[in-house]
N, C-alpha and C positions, 0 to 999 in steps of 0.2 A: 564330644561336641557335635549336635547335628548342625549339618553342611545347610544353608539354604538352596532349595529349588533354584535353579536358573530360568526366569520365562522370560519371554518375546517380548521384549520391547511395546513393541507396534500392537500384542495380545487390548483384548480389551481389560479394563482397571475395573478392578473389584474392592471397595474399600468397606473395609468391617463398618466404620461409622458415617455412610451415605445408604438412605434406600439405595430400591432397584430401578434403575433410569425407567423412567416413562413419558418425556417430554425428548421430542427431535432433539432440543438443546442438550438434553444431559447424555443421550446415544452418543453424542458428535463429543461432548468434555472426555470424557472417560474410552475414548476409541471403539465404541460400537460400530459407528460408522465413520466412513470418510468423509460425507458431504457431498457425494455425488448423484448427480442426474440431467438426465437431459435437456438441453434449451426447443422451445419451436421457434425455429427459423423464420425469417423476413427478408423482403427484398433488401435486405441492404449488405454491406460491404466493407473491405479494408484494402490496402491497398500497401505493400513491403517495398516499395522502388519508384522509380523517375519512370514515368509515363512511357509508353509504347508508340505514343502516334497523341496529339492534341486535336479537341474539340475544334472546330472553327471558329475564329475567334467571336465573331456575333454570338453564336453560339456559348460559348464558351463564356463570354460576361452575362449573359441570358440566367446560365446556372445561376452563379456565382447572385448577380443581383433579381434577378426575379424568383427564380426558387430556393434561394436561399441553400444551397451546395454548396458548400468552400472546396477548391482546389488545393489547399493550401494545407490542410490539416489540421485538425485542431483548432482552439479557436484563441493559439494565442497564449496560452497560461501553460507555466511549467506543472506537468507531469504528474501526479499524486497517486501514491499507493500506500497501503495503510494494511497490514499484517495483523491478525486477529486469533491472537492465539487461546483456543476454546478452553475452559478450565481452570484457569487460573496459575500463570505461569511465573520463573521468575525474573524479575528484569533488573532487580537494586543490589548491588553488594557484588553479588555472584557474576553477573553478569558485567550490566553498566554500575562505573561507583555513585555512590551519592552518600554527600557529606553534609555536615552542617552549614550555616548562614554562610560563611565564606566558600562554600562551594565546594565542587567534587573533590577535593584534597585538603579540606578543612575536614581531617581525621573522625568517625567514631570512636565508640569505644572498643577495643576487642571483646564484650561482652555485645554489643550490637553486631559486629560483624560476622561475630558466631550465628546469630540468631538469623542472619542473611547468607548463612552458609558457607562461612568461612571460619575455617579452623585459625588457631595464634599463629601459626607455623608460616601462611597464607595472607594473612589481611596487609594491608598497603603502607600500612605507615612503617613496616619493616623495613629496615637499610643491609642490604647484603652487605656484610664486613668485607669481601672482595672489590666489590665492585663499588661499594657507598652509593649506589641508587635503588630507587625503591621498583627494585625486580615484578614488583603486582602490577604495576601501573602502567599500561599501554593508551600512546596515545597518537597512532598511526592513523584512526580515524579521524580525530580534532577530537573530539568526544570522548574523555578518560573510561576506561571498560579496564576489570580486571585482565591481568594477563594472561591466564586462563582460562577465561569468558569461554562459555561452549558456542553461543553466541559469534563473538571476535572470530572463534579460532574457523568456525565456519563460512563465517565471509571474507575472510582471506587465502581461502580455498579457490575463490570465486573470482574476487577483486585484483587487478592489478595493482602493484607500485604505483602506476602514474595516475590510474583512478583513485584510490587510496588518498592521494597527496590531495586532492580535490574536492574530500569530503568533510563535512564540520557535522556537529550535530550538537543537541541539548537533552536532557532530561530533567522530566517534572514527577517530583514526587507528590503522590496524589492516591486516596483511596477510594476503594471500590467495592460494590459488593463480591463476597466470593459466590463462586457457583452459580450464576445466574446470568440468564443473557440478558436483562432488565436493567444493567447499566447502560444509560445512553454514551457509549462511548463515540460510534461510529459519525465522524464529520464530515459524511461524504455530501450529503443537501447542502447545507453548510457554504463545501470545496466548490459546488458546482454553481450556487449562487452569487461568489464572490467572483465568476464569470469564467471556470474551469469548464468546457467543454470540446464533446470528438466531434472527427467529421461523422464520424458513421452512428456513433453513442453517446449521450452523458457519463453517463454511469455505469460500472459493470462489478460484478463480485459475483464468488467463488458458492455461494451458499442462494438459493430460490428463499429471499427474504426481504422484507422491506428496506431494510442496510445494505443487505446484499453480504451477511456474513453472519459471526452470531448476535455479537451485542448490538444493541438496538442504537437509532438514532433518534436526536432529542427530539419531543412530538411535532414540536410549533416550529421544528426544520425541514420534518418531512413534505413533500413534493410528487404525490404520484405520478404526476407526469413523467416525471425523470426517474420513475422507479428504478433500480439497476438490474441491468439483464444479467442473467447468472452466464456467466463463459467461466469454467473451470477444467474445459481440453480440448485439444486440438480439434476434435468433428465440433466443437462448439463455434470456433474462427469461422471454421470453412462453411458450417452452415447457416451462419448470418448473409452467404454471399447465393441469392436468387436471380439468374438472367435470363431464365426461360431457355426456352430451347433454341431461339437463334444464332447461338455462336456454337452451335452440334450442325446447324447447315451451310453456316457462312465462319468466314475467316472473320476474326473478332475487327479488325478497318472494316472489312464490310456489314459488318452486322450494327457500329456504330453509324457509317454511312444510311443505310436505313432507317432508324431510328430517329436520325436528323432529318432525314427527306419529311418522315412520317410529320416528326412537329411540324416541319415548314408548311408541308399541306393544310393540317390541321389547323395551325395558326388563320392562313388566308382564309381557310373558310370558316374560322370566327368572325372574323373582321368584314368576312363580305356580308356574313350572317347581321352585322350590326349596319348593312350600308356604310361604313367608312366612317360611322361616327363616335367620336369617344364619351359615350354615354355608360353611367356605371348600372347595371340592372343586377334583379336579384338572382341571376345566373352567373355573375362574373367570377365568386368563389368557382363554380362548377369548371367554366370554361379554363379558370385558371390552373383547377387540379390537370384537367385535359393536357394545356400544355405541360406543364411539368413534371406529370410522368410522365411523358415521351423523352423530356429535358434528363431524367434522372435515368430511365432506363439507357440513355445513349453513355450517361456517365458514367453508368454500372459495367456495363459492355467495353465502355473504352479502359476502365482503370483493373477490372475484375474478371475480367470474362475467364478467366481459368481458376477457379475457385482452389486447386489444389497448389499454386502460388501462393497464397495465404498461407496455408499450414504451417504453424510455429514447429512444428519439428524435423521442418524442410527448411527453415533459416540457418545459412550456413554460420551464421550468427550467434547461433543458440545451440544449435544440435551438431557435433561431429568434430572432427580432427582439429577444426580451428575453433569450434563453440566451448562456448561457455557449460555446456554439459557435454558429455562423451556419451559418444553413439551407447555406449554398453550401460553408461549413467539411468538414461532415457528408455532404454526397453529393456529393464531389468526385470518389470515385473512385479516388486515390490513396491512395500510403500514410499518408497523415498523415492524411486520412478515418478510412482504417482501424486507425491506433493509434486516434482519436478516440473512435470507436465502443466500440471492445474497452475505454478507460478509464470512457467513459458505464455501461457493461451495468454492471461492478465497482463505480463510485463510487452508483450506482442503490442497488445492494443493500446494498452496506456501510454507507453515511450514513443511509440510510432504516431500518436493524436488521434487513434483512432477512437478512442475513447477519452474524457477528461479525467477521472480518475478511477480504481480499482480495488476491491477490499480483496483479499487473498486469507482465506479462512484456514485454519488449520485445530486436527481435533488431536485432542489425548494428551491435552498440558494439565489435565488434573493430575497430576505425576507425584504425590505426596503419600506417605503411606508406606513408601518399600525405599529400594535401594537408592543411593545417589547417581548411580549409572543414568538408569533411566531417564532421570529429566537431561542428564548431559547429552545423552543420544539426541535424544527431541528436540533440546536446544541446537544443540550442533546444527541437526539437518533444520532448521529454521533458520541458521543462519547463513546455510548455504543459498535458502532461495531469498535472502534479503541481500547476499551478496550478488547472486545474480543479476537481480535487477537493479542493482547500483551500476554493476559491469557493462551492462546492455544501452543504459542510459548514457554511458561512457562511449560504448561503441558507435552509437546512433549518433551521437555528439549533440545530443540535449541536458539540460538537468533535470532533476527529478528530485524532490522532497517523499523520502517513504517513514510510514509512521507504524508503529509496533503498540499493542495495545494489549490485554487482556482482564477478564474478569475477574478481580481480587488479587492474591498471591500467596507465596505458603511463607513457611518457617521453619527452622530445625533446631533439633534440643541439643545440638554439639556432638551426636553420635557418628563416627569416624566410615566411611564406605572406603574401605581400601581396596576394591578390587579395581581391574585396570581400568574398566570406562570411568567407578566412582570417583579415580583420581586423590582419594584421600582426603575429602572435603565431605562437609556435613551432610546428614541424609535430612531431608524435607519430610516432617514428620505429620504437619498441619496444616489445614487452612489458614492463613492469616494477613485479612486485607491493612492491616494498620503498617506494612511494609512494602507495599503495594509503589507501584510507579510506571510511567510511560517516558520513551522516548522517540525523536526521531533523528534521521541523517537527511542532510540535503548535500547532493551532489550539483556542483558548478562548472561545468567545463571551460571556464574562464580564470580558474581558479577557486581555492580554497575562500568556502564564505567567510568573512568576517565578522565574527560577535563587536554587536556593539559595547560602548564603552570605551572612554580614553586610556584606561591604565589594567594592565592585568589581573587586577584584586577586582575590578568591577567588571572586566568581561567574565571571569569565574561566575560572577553571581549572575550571567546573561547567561551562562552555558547549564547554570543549574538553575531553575525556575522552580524557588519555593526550597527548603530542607528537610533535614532529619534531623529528631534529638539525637543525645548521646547514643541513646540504648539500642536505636537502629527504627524506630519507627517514624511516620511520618509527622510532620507538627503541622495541624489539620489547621493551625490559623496561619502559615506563611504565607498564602495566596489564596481566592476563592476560590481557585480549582483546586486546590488541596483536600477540599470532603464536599465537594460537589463534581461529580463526573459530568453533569450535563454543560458544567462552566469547564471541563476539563475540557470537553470536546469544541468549545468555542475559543477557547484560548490556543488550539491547533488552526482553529480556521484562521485566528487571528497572527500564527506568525508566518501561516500561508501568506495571506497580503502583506506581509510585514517584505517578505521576500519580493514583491512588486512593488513596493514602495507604496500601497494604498491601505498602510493598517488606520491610517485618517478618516478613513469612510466608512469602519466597520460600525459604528453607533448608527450613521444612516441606511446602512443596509440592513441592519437588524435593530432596530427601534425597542424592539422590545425581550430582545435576549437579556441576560443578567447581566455580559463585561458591556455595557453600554456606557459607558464613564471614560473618555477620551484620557484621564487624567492618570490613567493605571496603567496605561497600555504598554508604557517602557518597561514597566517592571515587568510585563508577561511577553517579552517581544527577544527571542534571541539574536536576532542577524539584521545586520545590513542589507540592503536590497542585494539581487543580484542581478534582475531585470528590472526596465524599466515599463512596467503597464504589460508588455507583450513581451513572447522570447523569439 
């Protein structure tokens, strides 16, 4: 019998029946590339702690209300990041369950679960004659995931007990095209319209893209102003932070002292400039910039002025003996270092307001084709950095809604991968988006959210949005975001506000999106508020 080759993981994927990648998108599916490259820097900033010394207070409401500076962070809205896994990954069966009409525990058949990549030996409606519970089904998160999830088993790598307890989550089954970034998955315009914004960003993600990841976002969402800046590592933090050279000649109090003198001078001789009167002319924009960069440069200098403060891999939070990665995690080197990093720089800025939300891209989930190992690897270390950022969100003591997405998804013919990572479960043999599904987790540091619905048979149907047949596919009429991805990614913005208690205003926010129909919106809505408007 010839033995199969062992190769690399992380290797780039060669598949007999795809050409040869010649689009950026198909480099990044297939792990040609990582996704990386550099940002150009801006005056602007972030900010990991409680102030060093405060603006004066005139001053200081000066920012806040005349140039529009929040001290505060953020503007208000829990947290958003949205994992974008390039290729087509898998999320149903194997992963997270999803059943039919009564929801994640409303059984397949084992001829579907096969085809989701679960061998009979495996699938969940199984009762251990020892124990009489069904050993597949973990539901540590709120959110039923197999118990073997490579997924699961990576975020509990990550996640404490008491963060754990905290988190609920949903899944919507929903197809997509495979292989292509052309599905508008991405709801990041959407996130930021419904009033998600940083002090320092709207938007940021992991890929130089319109999304700011790979799958596209729908047209009549997009917003260039708010384009997302790519931050995907730490010199990307630190060099959004510009103060010029004065705090290299003065201690960072006196370099904001300065700056404040400077506006006040500057101010008065507008004002004398106008003779004392409040007349508006066509210079008043001009004069106004005047003031406010002096206003924002003193705010730069008071909140940033050590730009190496910033660095996500100097939070003792994230990186070291007490972080959430281990010093030797983080400068290993490899690729799991470097998803590590590219998650750190995103979950930095998102959970701390410095940004409103984050896409965090991640390549080489076209994983079909070879061994079951593989995609377990890649899942795993996916799930490590989606447990991160649940943890940090925990730490920071905010919440955070993160969403998991990808382009299509595969299938397996029932052929067995017994080696140690394949774990004895089906190899992923094909493309196959009719299997296809997204889900997310929202973390409450108030406690575990709550699915709506009075009685447990209907919060099941809140926690699964939309089903499967028997056979393990998706049934494209259970919702319209069931074979419509651009209503897939409305129905995430929609249980975004669902989660502030304003899914009521999504028909007037977006007039002319598809869920514009008030009267559907329980059926696509998992949770009960957690906040109320603001957090």
């Amino acid at each position: 019998m010839r033995r199969r080759k062992q190769r690399n993981y992380d290797d780039p994927i060669c598949h007999p029946d795809h050409p040869r990648p010649r689009t950026r998108r198909e480099f990044l599916a297939q792990g040609f590339i990582l996704g990386s490259a550099p940002i150009i820097g801006s005056a602007l900033s972030l900010s990991i702690g409680g102030k060093a010394h405060a603006l004066s207070p005139d001053l200081a409401a000066l920012v806040t209300n005349l140039c529009g500076v929040s001290s505060a962070g953020g503007a208000g809205k829990i947290p958003f990041i949205a994992f974008d896994l390039a290729g087509g990954s898998n999320q149903a069966g194997s992963n997270v369950l999803v059943g039919q009409q009564g929801g994640q525990l409303d059984f397949l058949t084992t001829a579907g679960y096969e085809r989701q990549g679960l061998p009979g030996d495996q699938i969940p409606p199984i009762l251990n004659p020892a124990t009489q519970t069904n050993d597949f089904i973990d539901t540590t998160l709120g959110l039923a995931f197999h118990s073997d999830s490579a997924f699961l088993r990576g975020m509990m790598t990550k996640v404490s007990a008491a963060t754990a307890a905290n988190v609920n989550g949903a899944v919507i089954p929903a197809r997509s095209d495979n292989d292509t970034s052309n599905n508008p998955h991405n709801p990041m315009y959407g996130i930021a319209k419904a009033g998600s914004d940083g002090e320092i960003l709207t938007l940021i993600g992991s890929e130089n893209s319109d999304s700011g990841g790979n799958s596209m976002a729908p047209d009549m969402m997009i917003d260039l102003a708010v384009r997302p800046t790519k931050v995907d590592q730490s010199s990307d933090v630190t060099g959004l932070v510009d103060v010029g050279d004065l705090t290299s000649v003065l201690s960072q109090a006196d370099a904001v002292s300065v700056m404040e003198s400077i506006y006040r001078i500057s101010d008065q001789k507008l004002i004398d400039a106008e003779n004392g009167q409040a007349v508006v002319t066509a210079d008043d924009v001009a004069k106004d910039l005047v003031r406010c960069g002096y206003l924002n440069s003193a705010d730069l200098a008071e909140k940033f002025g050590n730009p190496q403060t910033l660095n996500p891999s100097g939070d003792p939070l994230i990186v070291g003996a007490t972080g959430i990665f281990s010093t030797a995690e983080f400068t290993a080197g490899d690729r799991s270092a470097r998803e590590f990093e590219k998650t750190a720089a995103v979950m930095k800025m998102v959970v701390n307001g410095f940004a409103g939300a984050g896409t965090i891209e991640m390549g080489g989930y076209d994983y079909h084709g070879g061994a079951r190992a593989e995609g377990e690897v890649k899942d795993f270390r996916a799930g490590q950095c989606m447990g991160a950022c649940l943890q940090y969100a925990s730490l920071v003591g905010v919440p955070l809604m993160m969403y998991v997405m990808s382009d299509g998804s595969l299938s397996s013919n029932g052929v067995i991968d017994n080696s140690v990572d394949g774990r004895g479960k089906g190899e992923w043999t094909s493309d196959n988006s009719s299997v296809a599904a997204t889900f997310f987790l929202v973390y409450n540091p108030n406690g575990r959210p709550t699915l709506m619905g009075g009685t447990p048979a209907i919060q099941a149907i809140h926690q699964q949005i939309g089903y499967m047949r028997p056979d393990g596919s998706v049934e494209t009429a259970a919702t319209p975001a069931a074979n419509q991805v651009n209503l897939l990614a409305e129905a995430i913005i929609l249980n975004y506000m669902a989660l502030h208690g304003e899914q009521g205003q999504f028909a007037s926010l977006y007039p002319t999106m598809g869920l514009n129909n008030p009267a559907i919106y329980d059926n696509l809505t998992a949770f009960e508020p957690i906040v109320n408007g603001t957090i």
